[in-house]
C-alpha positions, 0 to 999 in steps of 0.5 A: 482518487476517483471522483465516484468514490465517497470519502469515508468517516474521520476516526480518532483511531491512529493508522495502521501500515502495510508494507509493500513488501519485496516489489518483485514478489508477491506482496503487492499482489497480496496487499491489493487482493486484500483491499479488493476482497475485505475492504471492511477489515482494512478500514484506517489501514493504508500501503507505506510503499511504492505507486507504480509498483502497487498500480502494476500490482492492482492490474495483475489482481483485477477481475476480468471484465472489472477495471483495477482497484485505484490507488490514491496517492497520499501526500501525508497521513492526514489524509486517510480519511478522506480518501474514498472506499474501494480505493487503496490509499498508499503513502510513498515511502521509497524513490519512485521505482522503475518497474522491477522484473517479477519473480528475480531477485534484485537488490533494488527490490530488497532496498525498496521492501527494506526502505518501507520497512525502516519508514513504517517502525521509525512512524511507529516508534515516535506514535503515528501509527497504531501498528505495522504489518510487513507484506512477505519480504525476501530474506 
């Protein structure tokens, strides 16, 4: 987490997911757009996905001359609310990735989007999270 950012307030509220997505599409580049233009409205959500994935993603979405969004890394859901603003706050879900070639179709994505997926309804189902929301996935 970057040292210049200030943790936010506790909430009561219970998390909402967002899944990573197919890692070879565009749903991480989705999710970091949105943490980057409306860090407002995704207050008390955070990524249930992949790091590498998502850094490589906040790379491709970043505004020339600004450096990437950060992502902060957390080892449980506990921690949400102290990660800082303007961070990205991603929870790993699936086996770290190796980096996944853009735009193909691969089964090591699908499994990886699908991972995400099974990790988000199950945390929804036994009452951790208020909701899920899935980035776009290929079918």
């Amino acid at each position: 987490m970057s040292a210049a950012c200030k943790p936010t307030p506790n909430t009561t509220m219970k998390p909402i997911a967002i899944t990573l997505g197919d890692p070879a599409g565009i749903g991480p580049e989705i999710i970091t757009k949105a943490f980057r233009d409306a860090p407002q409205v995704l207050q008390n959500c955070f990524v249930a996905g992949d790091l590498a994935t998502l850094r490589r993603a906040a790379q491709f979405t970043s505004v020339p001359g600004q450096p990437a969004m950060p992502v902060a890394l957390m080892a449980s859901l506990d921690q949400l609310p102290s990660v800082p603003p303007r961070c990205i706050p991603l929870l790993q879900v699936t086996q770290q990735l190796e980096p996944i070639a853009l735009g193909r179709v691969s089964s090591l994505a699908g499994q990886a989007a699908a991972q995400c997926v099974q990790w988000a309804a199950r945390a929804a189902l036994r009452g951790k999270l208020a909701a899920m929301v899935t980035a776009p996935l290929n079918k």
